[in-house]
MDAnalysis code that builds the backbone (N, CA, C; Angstrom):
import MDAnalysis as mda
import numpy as np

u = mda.Universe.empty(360, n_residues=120, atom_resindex=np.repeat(np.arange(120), 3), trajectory=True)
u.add_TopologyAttr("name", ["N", "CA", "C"] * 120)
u.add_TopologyAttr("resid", np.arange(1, 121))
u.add_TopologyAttr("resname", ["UNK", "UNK", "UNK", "UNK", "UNK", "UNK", "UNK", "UNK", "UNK", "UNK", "UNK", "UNK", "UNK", "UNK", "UNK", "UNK", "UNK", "UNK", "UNK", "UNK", "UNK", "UNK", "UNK", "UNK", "UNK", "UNK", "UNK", "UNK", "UNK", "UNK", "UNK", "UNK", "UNK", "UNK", "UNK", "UNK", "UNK", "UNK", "UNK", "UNK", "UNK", "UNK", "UNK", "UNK", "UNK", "UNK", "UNK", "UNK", "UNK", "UNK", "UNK", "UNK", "UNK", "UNK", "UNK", "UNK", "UNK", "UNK", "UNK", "UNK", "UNK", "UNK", "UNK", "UNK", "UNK", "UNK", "UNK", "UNK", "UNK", "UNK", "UNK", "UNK", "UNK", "UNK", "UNK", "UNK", "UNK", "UNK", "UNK", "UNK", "UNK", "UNK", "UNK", "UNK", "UNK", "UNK", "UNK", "UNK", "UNK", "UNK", "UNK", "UNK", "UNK", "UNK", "UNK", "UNK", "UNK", "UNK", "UNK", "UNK", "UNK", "UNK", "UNK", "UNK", "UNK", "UNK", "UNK", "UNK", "UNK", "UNK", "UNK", "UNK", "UNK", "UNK", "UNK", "UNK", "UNK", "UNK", "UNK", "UNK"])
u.atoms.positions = np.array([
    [123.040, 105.572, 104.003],
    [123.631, 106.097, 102.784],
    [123.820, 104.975, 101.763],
    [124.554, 104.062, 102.133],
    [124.773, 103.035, 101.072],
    [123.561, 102.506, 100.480],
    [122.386, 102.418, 101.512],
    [120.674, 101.459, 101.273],
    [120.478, 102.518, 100.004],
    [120.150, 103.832, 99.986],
    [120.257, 104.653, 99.064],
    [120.795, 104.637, 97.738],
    [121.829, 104.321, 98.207],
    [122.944, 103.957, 96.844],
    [122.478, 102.910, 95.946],
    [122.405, 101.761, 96.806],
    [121.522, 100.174, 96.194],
    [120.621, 101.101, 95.432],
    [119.585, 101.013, 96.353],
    [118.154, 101.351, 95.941],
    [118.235, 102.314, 94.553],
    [118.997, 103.327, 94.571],
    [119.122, 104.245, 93.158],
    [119.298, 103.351, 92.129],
    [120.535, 102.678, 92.342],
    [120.987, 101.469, 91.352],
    [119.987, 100.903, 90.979],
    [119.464, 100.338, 92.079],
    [118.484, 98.794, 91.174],
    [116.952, 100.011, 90.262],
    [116.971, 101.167, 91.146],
    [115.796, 101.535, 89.663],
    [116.149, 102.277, 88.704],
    [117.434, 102.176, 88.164],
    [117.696, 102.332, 87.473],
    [118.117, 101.262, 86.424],
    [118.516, 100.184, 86.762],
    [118.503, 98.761, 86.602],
    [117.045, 98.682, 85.899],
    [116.499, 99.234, 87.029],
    [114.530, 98.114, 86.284],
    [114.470, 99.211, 85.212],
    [114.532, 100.451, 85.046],
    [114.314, 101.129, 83.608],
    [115.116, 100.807, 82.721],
    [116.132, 100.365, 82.461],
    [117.058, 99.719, 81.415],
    [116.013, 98.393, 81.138],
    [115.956, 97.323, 82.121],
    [115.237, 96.376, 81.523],
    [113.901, 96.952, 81.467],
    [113.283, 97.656, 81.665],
    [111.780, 97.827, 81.055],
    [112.000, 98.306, 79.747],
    [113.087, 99.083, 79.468],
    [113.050, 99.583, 78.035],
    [113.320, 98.640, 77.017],
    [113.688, 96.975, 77.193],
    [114.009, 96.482, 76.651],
    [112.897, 95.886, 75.890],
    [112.543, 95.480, 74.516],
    [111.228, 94.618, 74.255],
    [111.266, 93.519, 74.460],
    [110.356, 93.062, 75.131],
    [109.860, 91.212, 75.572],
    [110.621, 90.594, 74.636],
    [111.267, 89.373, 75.105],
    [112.084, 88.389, 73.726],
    [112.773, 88.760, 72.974],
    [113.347, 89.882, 72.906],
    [114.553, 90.908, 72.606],
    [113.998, 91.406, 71.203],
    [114.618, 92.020, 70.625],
    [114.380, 93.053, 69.257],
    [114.486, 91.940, 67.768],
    [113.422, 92.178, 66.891],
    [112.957, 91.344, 65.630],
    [113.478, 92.419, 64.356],
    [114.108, 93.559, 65.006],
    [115.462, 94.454, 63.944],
    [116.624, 93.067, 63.798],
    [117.017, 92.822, 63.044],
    [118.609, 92.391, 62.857],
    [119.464, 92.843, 63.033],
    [120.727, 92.600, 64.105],
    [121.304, 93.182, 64.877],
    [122.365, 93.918, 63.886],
    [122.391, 94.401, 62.450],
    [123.146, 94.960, 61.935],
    [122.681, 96.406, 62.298],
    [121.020, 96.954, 62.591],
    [120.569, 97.778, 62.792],
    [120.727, 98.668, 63.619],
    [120.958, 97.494, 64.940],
    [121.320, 97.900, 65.988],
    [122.872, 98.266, 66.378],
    [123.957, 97.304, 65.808],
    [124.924, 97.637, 66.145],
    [125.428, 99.218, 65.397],
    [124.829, 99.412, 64.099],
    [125.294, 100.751, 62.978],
    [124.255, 102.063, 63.833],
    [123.574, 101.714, 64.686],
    [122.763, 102.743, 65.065],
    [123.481, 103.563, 66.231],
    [124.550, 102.771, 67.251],
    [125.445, 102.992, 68.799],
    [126.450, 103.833, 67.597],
    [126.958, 103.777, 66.569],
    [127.782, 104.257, 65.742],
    [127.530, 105.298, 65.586],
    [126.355, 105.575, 64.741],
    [125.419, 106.978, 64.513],
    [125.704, 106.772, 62.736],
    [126.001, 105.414, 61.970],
    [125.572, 104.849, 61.067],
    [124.425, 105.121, 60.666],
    [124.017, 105.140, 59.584],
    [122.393, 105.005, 58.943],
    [122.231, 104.470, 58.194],
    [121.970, 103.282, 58.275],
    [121.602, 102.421, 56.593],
    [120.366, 103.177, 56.046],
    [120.712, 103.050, 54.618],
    [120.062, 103.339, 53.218],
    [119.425, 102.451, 52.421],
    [120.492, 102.022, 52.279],
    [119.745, 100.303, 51.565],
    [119.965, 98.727, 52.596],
    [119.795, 97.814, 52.414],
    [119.670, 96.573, 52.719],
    [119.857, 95.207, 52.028],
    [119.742, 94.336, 52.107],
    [119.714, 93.388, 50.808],
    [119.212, 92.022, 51.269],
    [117.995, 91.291, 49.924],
    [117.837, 89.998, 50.405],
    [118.465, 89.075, 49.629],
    [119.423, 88.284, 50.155],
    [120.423, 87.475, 49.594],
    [119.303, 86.127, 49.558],
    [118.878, 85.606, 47.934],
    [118.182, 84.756, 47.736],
    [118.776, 83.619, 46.810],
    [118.173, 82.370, 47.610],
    [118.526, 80.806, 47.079],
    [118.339, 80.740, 46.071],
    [116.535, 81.300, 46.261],
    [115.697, 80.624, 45.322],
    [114.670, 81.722, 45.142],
    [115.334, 82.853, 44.228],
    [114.774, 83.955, 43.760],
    [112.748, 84.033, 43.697],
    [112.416, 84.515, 44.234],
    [111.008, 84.763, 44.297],
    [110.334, 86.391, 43.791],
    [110.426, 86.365, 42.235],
    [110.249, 87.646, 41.739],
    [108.852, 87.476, 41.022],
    [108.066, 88.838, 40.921],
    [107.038, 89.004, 39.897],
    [107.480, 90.185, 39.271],
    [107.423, 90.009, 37.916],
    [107.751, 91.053, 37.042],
    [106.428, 91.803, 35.853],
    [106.492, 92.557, 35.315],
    [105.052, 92.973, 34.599],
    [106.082, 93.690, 33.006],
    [104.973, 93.792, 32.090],
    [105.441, 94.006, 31.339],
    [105.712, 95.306, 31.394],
    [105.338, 96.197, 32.007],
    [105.195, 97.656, 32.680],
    [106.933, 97.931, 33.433],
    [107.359, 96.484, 34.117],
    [108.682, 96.827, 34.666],
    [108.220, 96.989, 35.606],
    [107.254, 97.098, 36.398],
    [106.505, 96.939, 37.809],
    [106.549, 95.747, 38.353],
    [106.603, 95.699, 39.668],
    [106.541, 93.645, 40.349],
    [107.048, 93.877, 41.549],
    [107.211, 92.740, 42.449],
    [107.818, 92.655, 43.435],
    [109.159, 91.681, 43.363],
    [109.537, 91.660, 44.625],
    [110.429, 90.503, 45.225],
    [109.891, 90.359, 46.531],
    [109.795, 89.111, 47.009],
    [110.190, 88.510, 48.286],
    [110.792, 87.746, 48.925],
    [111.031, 87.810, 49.958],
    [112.464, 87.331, 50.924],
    [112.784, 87.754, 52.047],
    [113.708, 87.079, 52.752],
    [113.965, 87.803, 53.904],
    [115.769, 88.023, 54.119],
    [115.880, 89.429, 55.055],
    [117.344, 89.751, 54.933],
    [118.009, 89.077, 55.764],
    [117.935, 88.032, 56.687],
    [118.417, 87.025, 57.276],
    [117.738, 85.885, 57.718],
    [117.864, 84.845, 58.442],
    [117.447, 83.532, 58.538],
    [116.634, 83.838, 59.548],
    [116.486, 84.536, 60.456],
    [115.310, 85.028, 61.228],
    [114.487, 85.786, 61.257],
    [114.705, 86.761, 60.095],
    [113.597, 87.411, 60.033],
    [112.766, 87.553, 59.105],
    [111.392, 88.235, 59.355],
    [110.190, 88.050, 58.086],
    [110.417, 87.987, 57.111],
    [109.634, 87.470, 56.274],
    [109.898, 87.886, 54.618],
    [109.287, 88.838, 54.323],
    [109.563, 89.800, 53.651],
    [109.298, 91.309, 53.169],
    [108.992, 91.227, 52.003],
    [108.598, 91.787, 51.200],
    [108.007, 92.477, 49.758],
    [108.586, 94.013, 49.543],
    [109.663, 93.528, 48.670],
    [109.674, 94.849, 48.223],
    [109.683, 94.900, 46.791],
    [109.585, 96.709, 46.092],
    [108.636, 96.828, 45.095],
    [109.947, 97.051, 44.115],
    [109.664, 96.754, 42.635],
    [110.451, 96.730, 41.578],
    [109.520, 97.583, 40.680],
    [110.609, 98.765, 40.204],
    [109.784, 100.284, 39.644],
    [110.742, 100.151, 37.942],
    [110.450, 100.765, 37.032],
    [111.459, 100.690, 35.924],
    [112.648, 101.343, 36.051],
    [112.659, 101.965, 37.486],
    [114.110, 102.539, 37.715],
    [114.872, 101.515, 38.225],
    [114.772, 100.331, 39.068],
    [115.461, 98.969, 38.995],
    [116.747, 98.477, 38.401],
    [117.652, 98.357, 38.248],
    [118.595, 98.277, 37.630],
    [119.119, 96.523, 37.799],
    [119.756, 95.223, 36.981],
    [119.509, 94.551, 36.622],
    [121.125, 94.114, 36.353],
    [122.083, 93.391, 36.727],
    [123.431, 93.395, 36.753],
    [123.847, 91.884, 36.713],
    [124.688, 91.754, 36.117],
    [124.968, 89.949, 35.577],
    [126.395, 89.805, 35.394],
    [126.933, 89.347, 36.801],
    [128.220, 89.558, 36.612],
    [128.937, 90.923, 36.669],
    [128.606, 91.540, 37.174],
    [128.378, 93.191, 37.350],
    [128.419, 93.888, 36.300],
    [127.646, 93.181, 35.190],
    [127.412, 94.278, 33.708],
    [125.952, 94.143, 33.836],
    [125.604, 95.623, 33.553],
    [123.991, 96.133, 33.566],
    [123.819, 94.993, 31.961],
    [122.178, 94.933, 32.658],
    [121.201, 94.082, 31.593],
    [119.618, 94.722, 31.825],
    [119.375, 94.064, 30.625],
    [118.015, 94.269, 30.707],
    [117.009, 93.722, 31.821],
    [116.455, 94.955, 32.515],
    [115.811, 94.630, 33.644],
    [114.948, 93.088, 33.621],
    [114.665, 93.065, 32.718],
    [113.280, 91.910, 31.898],
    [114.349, 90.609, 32.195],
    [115.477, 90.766, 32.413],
    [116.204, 89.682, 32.362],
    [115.997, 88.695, 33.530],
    [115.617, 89.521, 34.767],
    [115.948, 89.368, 36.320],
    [114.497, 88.493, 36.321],
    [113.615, 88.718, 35.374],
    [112.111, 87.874, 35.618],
    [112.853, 86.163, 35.204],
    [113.735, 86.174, 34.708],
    [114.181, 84.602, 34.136],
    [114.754, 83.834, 35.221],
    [115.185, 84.879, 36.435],
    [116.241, 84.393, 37.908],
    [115.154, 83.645, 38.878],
    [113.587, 83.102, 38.437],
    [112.667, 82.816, 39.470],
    [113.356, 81.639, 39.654],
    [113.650, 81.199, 40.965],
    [114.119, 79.771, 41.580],
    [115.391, 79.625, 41.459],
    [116.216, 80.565, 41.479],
    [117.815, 80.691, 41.068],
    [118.211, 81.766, 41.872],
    [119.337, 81.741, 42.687],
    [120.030, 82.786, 43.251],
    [120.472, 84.223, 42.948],
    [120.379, 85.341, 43.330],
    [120.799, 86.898, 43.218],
    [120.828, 87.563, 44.538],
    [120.652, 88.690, 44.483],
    [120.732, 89.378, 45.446],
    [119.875, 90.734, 45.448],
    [119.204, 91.172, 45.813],
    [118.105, 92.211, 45.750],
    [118.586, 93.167, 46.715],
    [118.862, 94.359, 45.981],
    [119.115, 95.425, 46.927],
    [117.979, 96.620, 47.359],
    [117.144, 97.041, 47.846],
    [116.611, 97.709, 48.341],
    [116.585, 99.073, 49.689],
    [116.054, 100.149, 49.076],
    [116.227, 101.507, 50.065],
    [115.467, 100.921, 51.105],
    [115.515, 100.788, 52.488],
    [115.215, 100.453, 53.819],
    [113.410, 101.458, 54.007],
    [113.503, 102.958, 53.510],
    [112.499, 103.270, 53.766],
    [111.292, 102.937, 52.981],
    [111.337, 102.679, 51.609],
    [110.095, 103.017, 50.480],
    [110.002, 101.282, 50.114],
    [110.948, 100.260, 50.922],
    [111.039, 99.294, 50.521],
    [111.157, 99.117, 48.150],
    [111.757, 99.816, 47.658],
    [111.882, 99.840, 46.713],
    [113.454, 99.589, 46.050],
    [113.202, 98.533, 45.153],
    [114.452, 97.711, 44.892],
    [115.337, 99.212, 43.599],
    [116.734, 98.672, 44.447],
    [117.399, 99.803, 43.797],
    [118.196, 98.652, 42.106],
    [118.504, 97.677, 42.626],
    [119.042, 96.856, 41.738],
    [119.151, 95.159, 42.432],
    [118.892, 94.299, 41.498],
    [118.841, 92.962, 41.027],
    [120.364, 92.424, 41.020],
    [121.362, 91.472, 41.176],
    [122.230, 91.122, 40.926],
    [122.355, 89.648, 41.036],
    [123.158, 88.803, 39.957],
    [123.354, 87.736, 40.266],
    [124.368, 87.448, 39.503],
])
């Protein structure tokens, strides 16, 4: 009875660690911890040194960066719906093309990777 008992245990043991991914998860553990919650992030944000933006005269462009010190740098997209904040008073979007190599903060929706607003 007890050999039984073990034995249930440990394969159940090996399916917990098989479900785990090799070298653990390349999500940032904000993902993970708001997910055991039943949290859902919406947006995200890349908190930047040294702002890395392309802007168009269209109001089209990107940003890139990454949302923490370990993980990738991402591209996400800047649409004329973008919004543009300086000191937390809205500005002209066109403004945020002047922040290249200077600190802000880029907020972006998690799914469409599309920047909701610029801040610095």
């Amino acid at each position: 009875m007890m050999k039984t008992i073990i034995a249930a245990i440990l394969v159940l043991l090996s399916f917990n660690v098989a479900a785990a991914p090799a070298g653990g998860s390349r999500v940032h553990d904000r993902y993970d911890s708001n997910e055991k919650r039943g949290v859902v992030l919406v947006e995200d944000a890349i908190e930047a040194d040294s702002l890395r933006i392309s802007l168009g005269r269209d109001l089209r462009g990107f940003v890139e960066g990454k949302v923490c010190d370990d993980c990738e740098t991402i591209k996400v997209v800047i649409t004329p719906k973008t919004k543009a904040y300086e000191n937390n008073v809205e500005v002209p979007l066109k403004r945020a093309a002047g922040r290249v190599g200077q600190s802000a903060t880029v907020y972006y929706y998690i799914d469409s990777k599309e920047v909701s607003r610029i801040s610095w």
